[in-house]
C-alpha positions in Angstrom: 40.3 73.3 4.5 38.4 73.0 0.9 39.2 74.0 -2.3 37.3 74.2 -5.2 38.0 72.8 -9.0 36.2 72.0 -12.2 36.2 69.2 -14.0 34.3 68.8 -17.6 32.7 72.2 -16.6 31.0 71.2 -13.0 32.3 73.5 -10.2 33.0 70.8 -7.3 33.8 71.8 -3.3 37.5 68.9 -2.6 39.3 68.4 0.2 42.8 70.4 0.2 45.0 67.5 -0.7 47.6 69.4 1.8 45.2 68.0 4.6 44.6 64.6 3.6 46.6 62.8 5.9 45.4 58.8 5.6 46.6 56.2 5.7 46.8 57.5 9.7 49.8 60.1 10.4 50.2 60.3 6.7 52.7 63.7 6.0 52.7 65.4 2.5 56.5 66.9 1.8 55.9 68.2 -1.5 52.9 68.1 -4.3 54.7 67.3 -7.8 51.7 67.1 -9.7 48.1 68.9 -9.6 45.8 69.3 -12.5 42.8 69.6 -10.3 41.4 66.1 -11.4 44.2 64.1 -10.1 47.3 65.0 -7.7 50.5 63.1 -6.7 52.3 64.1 -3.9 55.9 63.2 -2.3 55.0 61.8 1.2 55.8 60.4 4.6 53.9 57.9 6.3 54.4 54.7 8.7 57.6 55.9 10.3 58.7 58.8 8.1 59.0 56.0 5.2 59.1 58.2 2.6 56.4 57.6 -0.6 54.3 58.5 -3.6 50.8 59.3 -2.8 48.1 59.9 -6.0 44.3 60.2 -5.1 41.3 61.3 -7.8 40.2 64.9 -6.7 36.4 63.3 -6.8 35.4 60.2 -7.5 33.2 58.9 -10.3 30.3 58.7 -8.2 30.8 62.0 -6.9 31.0 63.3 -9.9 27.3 61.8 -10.7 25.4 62.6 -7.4 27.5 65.8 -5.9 26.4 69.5 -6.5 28.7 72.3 -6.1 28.2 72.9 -2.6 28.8 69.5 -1.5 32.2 68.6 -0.4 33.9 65.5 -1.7 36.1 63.0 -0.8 37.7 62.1 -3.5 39.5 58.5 -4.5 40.7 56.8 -2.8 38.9 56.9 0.2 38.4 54.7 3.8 35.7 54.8 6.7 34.4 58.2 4.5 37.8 60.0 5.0 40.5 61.1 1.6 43.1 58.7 1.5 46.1 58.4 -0.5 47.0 55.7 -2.8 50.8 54.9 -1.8 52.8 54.1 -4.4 56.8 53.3 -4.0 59.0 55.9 -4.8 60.7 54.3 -7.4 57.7 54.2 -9.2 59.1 57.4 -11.3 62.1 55.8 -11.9 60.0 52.5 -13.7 57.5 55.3 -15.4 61.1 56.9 -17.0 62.3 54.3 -17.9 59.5 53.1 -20.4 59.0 55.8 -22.0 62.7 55.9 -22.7 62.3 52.5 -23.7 59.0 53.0 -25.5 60.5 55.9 -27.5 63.8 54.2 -28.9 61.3 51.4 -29.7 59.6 54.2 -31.8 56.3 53.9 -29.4 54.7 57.2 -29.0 54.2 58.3 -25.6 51.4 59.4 -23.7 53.2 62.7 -23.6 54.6 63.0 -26.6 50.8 62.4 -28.0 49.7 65.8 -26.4 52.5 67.5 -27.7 51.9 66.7 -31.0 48.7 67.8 -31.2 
């Protein structure tokens, strides 16, 4: 199944990150995040270990050589198929708790900077 998005005003043809499903027998439970450049995903893989995925909608190279028609793959990628990048689960938990850390330190946050905007 595709899907299309635009990014920076170019109209590109993705793979539906619900169907992406490598590294082999890769199973997505829930998508937590989707801005249609990037998406990260609560998943199963190698024995129902459960995950983080995060994969680029298209790559920079697509982004250079693909039209609108043509379907891309995205980042990462293996043997020309969408892969996800697994990432531990606690991974959220470390993320948290620097920008808790960051923000008692009186760092400004990579969220806090678009807020203020």
């Amino acid at each position: 199944m595709s899907k299309t998005v635009t990014i920076d005003n170019q109209v590109y043809v993705i793979t539906d990150p619900i169907e992406c499903t490598h590294p082999k027998g890769t199973r997505i439970e829930e998508i937590i995040y989707d801005d249609n450049t990037w998406v990260l995903a609560r998943i199963k893989y190698r024995g129902e270990k459960p995950a983080i995925g995060f994969r680029w909608h298209v790559s920079d190279r697509e982004k250079e050589k693909k039209t609108n028609k043509e379907k891309c793959i995205g980042y990462p990628n293996s043997h020309n198929q969408p892969t996800w990048q697994v990432l531990p689960t606690n991974i959220l938990d470390a993320i948290q708790q620097y920008l808790l850390r960051d923000r008692q330190n009186g760092g400004t946050s990579p969220t806090q900077e678009k807020t203020d905007e």
